[in-house]
N, C-alpha and C positions, 0 to 999 in steps of 0.2 A: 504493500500500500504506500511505502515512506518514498518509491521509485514513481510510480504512477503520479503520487503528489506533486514531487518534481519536476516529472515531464508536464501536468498544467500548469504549473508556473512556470514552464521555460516558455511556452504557448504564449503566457498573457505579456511576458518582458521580452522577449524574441523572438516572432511569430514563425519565421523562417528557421531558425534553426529547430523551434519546437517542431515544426514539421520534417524536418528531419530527422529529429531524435523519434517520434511518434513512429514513422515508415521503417527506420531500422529497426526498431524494437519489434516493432508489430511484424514486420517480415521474420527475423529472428525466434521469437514464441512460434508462430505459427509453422515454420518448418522445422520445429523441435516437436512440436505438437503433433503435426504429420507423423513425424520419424516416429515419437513414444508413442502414441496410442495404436500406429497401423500393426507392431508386432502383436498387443493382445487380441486385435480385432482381426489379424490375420488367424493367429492360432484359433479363435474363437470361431470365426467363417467358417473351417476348413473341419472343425468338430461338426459343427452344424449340418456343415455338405456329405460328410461319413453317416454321421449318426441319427441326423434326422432330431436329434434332441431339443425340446422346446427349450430348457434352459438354457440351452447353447443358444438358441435365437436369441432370448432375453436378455443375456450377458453380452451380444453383441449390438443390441441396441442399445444398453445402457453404456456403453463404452463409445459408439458415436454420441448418445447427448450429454458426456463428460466433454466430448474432445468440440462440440459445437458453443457447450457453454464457457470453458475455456477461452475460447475464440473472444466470445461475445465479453465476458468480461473485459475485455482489449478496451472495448468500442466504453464501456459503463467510468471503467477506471482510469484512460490513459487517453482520451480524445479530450480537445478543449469544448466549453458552453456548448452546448447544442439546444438548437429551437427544433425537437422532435416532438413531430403532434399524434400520436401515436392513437386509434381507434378503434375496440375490436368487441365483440359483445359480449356481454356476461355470459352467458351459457351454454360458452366452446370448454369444452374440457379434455387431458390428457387422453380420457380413457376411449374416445369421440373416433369416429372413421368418417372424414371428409374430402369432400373433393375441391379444391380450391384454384379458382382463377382469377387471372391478373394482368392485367397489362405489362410492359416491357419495356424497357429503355437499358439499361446497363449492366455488367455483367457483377456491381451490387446489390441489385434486386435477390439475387438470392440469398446474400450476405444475411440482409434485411427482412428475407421471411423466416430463417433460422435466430434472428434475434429476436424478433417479437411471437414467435413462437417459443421459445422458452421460457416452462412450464404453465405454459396456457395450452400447446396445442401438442396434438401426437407429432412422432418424427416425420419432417415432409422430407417427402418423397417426387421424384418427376420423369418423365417419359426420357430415355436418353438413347443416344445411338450404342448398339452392341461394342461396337468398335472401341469405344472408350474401355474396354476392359482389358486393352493390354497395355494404358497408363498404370507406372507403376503407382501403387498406395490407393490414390483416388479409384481407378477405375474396378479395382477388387472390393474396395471399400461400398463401391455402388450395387455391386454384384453380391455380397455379402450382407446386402439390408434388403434385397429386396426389390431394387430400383428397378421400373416397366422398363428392358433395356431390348431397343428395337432392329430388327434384322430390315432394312430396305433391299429389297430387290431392283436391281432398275429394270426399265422396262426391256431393254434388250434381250436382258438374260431372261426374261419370264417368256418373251419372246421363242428361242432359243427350248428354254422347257415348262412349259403351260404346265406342269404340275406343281410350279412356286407359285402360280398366280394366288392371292389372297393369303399366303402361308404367313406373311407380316403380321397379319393383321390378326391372326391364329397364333400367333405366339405372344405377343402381344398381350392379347385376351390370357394368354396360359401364364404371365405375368403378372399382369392384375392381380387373377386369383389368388396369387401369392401372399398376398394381402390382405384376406378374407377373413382370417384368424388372428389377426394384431386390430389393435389402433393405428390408422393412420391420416395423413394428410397430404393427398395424393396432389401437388401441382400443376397447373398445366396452361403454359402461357398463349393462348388465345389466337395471338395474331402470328407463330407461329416463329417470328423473327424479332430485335429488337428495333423500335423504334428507331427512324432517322427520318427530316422531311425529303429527303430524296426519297426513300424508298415511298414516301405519304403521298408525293405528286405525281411518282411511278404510276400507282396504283391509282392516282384522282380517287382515292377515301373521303367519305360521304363525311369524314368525323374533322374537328378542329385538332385534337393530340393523338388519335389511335389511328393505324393501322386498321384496315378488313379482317373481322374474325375467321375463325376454322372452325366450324364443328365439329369434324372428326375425332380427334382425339377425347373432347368431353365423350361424344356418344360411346365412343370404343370404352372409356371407363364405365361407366352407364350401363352397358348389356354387358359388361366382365363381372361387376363387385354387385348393382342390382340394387334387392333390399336391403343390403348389409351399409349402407350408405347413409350414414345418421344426418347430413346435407350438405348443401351445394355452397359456399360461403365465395365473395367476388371480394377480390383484395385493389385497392386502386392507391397507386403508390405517385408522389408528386415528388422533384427535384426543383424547388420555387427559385433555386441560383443557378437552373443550368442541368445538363444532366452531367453525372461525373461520372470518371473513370476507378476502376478498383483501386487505383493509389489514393483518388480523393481519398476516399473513405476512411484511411489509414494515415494518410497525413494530416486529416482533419479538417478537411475543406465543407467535408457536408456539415454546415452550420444549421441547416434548415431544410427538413424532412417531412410532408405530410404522408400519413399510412390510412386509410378509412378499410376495416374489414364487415362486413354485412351477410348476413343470409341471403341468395334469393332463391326463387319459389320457383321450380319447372312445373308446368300442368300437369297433372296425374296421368291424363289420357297420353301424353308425349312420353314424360317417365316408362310411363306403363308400356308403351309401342316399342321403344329405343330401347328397353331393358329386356324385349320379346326378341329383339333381332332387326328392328323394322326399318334401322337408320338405311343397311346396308340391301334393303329386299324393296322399299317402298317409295316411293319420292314421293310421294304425298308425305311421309315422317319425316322423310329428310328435309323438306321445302319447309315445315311447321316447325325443327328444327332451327332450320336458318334464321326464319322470319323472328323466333324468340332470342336467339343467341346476337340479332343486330341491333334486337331490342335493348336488352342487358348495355350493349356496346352505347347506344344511344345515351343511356342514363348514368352512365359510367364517364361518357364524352363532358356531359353537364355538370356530372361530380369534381371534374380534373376541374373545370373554371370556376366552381365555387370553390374548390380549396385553395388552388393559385391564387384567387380574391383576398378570400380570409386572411393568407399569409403577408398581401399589402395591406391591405385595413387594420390585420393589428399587429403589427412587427412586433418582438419580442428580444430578438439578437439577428445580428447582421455578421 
């Protein structure tokens, strides 16, 4: 604590160098943190992968949200003032299996849903390419919790042998399930890629801050996990200075963060169709799909300019 002290007073008398002391530091923990907790979480995987043993899983979760809340202690004890406006409801809990989405912009955003997710929400989790599995540490780390980790075919090769067609999307689903028996808080970012207004005028999006949503990947969790799904929660994340890079974060640039997290409500009859199979068999599902998921996106659009509002109307730190 007597170090962290330190480094905010070097923040408030030498803003420059505190940012440097803050990013070495915070680089320094965190590939120590990496290095110590991947060997218990390695040995704990690999029982897990033999024996099938729930305790094994259990000691391996508990071992990533040592190594996330470590982290996050960085951001509590060792960044200078922060105007974080932080919003999430009272009656998400630990023990909860949700499916969570969000908008996109940096590759903090995930930082940020493992900080305000500890001990409010289960471990989040998010849809990743297979491929990352042969990074060392991380990509076993993701394989080893469970992570929905996805095979893409391209089209050629399914071309080539018509017996891949659709096997993605069947593994995929046989990852999900994995899921089924834990608490979690399955992520999954929407629009697919991070925000930039190039990619915004690319696409002429109908929104002022987002990107065109996906519904695919909601529906694929939706007909994978079903009623085991205690709800839907939309996280809408603001950068009122800009969007930054993962150095901000750790040099202490982000002085001012809005987070708003929410329930919302899919129609039962869509729930109920999309959890039958019928994203992938019906375009009637899939089109009442769309119409609801640009809805969501709509309201989500007006959320972003009432929080970027708030943050000029009532400044608090600069």
């Amino acid at each position: 604590m007597r170090l962290t002290s330190t480094i905010q007073k070097i923040h408030q008398r030498a803003p420059k160098l505190g940012k440097a002391v803050s990013l070495t530091t915070a680089a320094s923990v965190i590939a120590a943190n990496s290095f110590g907790y991947s060997i218990p979480l390695w040995l704990m995987g690999a029982t897990k992968m033999i024996t099938g043993a729930p305790i094994a899983d259990k000691t391996v979760i508990k071992i990533a949200a040592h190594w996330i809340s470590s982290n996050n202690a960085l951001i509590d004890n060792m960044l200078p003032r922060k105007d974080w406006r932080i919003n999430l409801p009272d009656d998400v809990h630990m023990a909860g299996k949700y499916l969570l989405v969000s908008n996109h912009q940096s590759w903090v955003d995930t930082s940020i849903v493992q900080y305000i997710g500890e001990q409010r929400l289960p471990l989040t989790r998010f849809f990743t390419k297979f491929e990352l599995i042969y990074i060392p540490i991380v990509g076993q780390a993701f394989y080893f919790l469970d992570f929905p980790m996805m095979r893409r075919h391209p089209k050629e090769k399914v071309a080539k042998n018509p017996a891949l067609k659709g096997k993605d999307i069947e593994e995929a689903k046989r990852a999900c399930a994995l899921l089924k028996d834990k608490p979690f808080t399955l992520l999954n970012y929407l629009e697919g890629t991070r925000f930039t207004q190039e990619k915004h005028d690319k696409q002429n999006a109908p929104y002022t801050h987002l990107l065109k949503p996906r519904a695919g990947g909601l529906a694929l969790a939706i007909n994978a996990l079903g009623d085991d799904i205690d709800g839907i929660l939309d996280m809408t994340i603001v950068y009122p200075d800009g969007v930054p890079t993962y150095g901000d974060l750790w040099k202490g640039n982000i002085r001012r963060l809005g987070v708003d997290v929410r329930y919302i409500k899919i129609p039962d009859e869509l729930f109920s169709g999309i959890k039958n199979g019928g994203y992938e068999e019906d375009e009637a599902i899939k089109a009442k799909m769309f119409d609801w998921v640009e809805q969501i996106w709509c309201q989500k659009d007006d959320l972003i300019t009432t929080m970027l509002a708030d943050f000029a109307d009532n400044p608090q730190s600069k």
